[in-house]
C-alpha positions, 0 to 999 in steps of 0.5 A, a space after each residue: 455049301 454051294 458059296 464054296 463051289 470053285 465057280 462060286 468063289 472064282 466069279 466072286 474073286 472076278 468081280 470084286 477085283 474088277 469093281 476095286 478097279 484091277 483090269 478085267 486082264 489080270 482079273 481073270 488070270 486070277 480067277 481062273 488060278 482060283 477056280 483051280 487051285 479051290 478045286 483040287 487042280 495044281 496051280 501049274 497044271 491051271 496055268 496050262 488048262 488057262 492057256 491051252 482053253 486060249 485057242 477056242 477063243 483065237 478065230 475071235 480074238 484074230 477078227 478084233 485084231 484085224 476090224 480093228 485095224 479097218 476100224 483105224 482106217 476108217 477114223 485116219 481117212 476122216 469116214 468116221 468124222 463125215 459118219 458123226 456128223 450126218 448122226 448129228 444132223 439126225 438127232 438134233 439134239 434129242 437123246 432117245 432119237 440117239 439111243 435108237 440108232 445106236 440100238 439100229 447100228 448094234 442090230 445091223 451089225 448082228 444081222 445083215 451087216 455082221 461085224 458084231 462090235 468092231 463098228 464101235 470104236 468107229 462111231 462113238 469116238 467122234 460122236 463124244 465131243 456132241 454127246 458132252 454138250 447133249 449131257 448125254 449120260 452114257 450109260 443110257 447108250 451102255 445099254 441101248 448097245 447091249 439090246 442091240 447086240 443081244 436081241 437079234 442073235 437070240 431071237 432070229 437065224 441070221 448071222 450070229 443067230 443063226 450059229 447061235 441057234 445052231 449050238 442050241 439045237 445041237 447041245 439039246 440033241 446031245 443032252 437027249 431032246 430034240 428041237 428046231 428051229 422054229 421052236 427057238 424062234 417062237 420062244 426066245 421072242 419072249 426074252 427080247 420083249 422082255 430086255 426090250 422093256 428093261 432097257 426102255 426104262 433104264 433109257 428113260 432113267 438115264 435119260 437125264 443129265 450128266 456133265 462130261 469133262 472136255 478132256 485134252 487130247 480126246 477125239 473132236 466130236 461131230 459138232 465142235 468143229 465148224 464147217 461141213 465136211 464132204 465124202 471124198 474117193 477115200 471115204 467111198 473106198 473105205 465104204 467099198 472095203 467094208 462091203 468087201 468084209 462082209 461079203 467074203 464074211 458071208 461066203 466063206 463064213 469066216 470074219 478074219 478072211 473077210 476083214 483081212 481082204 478088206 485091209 488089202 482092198 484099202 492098201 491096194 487102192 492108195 487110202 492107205 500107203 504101203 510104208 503105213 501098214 505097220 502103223 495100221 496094224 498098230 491102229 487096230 492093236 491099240 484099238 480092239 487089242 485088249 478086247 482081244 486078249 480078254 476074250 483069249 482069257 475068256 476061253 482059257 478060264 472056261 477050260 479051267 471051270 469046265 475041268 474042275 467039274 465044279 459045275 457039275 458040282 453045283 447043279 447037284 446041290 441045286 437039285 438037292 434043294 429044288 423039290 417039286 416046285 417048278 418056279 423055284 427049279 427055274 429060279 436057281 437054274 437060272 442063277 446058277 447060269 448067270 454064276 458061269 456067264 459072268 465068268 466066261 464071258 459068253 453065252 454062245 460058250 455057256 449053252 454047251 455046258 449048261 445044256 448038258 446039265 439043265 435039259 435033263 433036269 428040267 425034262 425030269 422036273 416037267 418042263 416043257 421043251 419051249 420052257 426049257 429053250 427058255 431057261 437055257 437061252 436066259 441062263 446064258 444070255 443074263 451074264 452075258 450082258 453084264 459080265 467085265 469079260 464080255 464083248 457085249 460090255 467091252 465092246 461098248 466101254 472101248 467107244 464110251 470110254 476114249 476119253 477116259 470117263 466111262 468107268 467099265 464095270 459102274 457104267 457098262 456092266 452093272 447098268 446092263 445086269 440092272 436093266 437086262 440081267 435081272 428082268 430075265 431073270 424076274 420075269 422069265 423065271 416066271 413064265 416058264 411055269 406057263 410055257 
């Protein structure tokens, strides 16, 4: 019985710890200890599986650490402040002009300015104080973050797309089709119009009002203080810093070096003093650290599910039942890549392993390559944006939820699943029959 498939259960236990409001922290230790033990695995030999899998995840994890810490420059020299307040000035109230530039900042830091989540932290925690007296109900931005931070990588090589779309057409080569990149482009259009839609409506339905308590001790939003407040040589500093990030990111293709080079940009130059360094890093511990951690689980508890060969397990009941009919092929394909993200906690490392499995059964079943990318591409990405170990809902929950009122699994990950999960999973199933 396919719900007692170790993946299965393990996701399961996941997700209802995270929704009884266990951190998502000790959630996946316990997971993962499931996935092991229900799979015939010693629990101490899961115990070493989980922390030996850390490591895949520990260029990110370091990169979190470090932005964090630029991020903390940021807020500690007031840029963040002056940041807020021009956004207030251009939204003038209105909620969907605000829902469109978070969706703008989340694409440019995907694309051309690639820092992926660490900007987060920087912008909202200002903007909260102006978000309070608009009602703005915050799953509304929950949302528009996680269409931002999706749509570019899957859908143009640039950045993150372009890894992504690299680890694509590799992970099919191995599993016996051959693809490029053209192929990925002319067909993943079809999933961002697809989110596009669904965050639409959910922007729409959110739309609505919903009061936020002031909270003491919360950052002072955009609006509630009075005056102006004028760019000074520090703020300029800080811009010059992060231009320094992104261009060491690009050159040498690693976001740690980049963001390192810019924190010592910023001592060198005074905006923070030498005797601060300690509480700088502190900053950026405090600030990203248990995304993190989080991460570094993500990758340990995906070496665990990848070692119990459950996976494997659950594709071959899946294709004891698929029959002849392609629209339920692309159904539980589908389903059962959202069942292995949700736990992983990323698509980038769910392409790899469903790749392997779902090439060769969907060429067997009369896919088409373009219905393939798709399935693939969508198998990967729904759980990603909904899963409690994703940074595509941790990332928006560490800005939301400063002030301690943005609960991360009801108003991230479940109004990401409604609004972007399940219309990928509707609707592309579907058209995969046409592709």
């Amino acid at each position: 019985m396919i719900l007692l498939n170790p993946v299965v259960l393990s996701v399961i236990v996941l997700a209802g710890l995270c929704l009884v409001k266990i951190p998502v922290f000790f959630s996946l230790i316990v997971a993962a200890i499931v996935a092991g033990v229900t799979s015939g695995i010693p629990i101490d030999e899961t115990m070493k599986l989980l922390v030996g899998g850390m490591g895949a995840n520990s260029d990110t994890a370091l990169s979190y650490i470090l932005l964090g810490a630029l991020a903390y420059c940021i807020n500690k020299s007031g840029a963040a402040e002056v940041m807020a307040r021009q956004i207030g000035k251009l939204i003038r109230g209105n909620k969907f002009i605000l829902a469109i530039i978070v969706m703008l900042f989340a694409v440019v830091a995907e694309t051309f300015i690639p820092i992926h989540i660490a900007f987060i932290p920087i912008l909202i925690p200002p903007l909260l104080g102006l978000m309070n007296k608009m009602k703005v109900d915050r799953r509304m931005l929950s949302i528009s973050f996680g269409f931002g931070l999706k749509a570019p990588y899957i859908t143009l090589p640039i950045a993150y797309g372009a890894i992504f779309h690299e680890l694509i057409i590799t992970s099919f080569k191995k599993a016996g089709l051959a693809i490029n990149g053209s192929m990925i482009i002319s067909t993943n259009w079809i999933i961002a119009l697809i989110m596009a839609i669904g965050v639409t409506i959910g922007v729409i339905i959110f739309s609505r009002d919903r009061e936020y308590k002031t909270v003491s001790g919360a950052v002072v939003g955009a609006s509630e203080v009075e005056g102006d407040i004028k760019a000074d040589k520090n703020h300029w500093l800080i811009l010059i810093a992060g231009a320094i990030t992104v261009a060491v990111q690009i050159l040498t293709k690693s976001l740690p070096l980049g963001a390192l080079c810019g924190l010592i940009f910023i001592v060198a130059t005074g905006v923070i003093k030498f005797n601060d360094i300690q509480d700088m890093l502190d900053g950026g511990i405090h600030m990203m650290g248990f995304i993190a951690f989080v991460m570094l689980l993500a990758a340990g508890y995906a070496n665990v599910i990848t070692n119990s060969g459950a996976i494997d397990k659950i594709v071959e009941s899946a294709a004891g039942v698929l029959g002849g009919s392609k629209l339920i092929s692309s159904y539980v394909m589908i389903l059962l890549g959202l069942l292995v993200t949700l736990g992983i906690g990323t698509s980038f490392g769910t392409v790899p392993i469903i790749s392997a499995i779902y090439v060769p059964l969907a060429m067997k079943l009369g896919f088409s390559p373009s219905a393939t990318i798709l399935l693939v591409t969508i198998a990967a990405v729904c759980g990603d944006a909904g899963s409690p170990a994703s940074d595509t809902t941790l990332g928006p929950t560490a800005g939301l939820g400063v002030d301690k009122q943005h609960d991360h699994i009801r108003d991230t990950c479940i109004p990401q699943i409604i609004f972007i999960g399940l219309p990928l999973i509707v609707v592309g199933g579907f058209i995969t029959q046409f592709l």
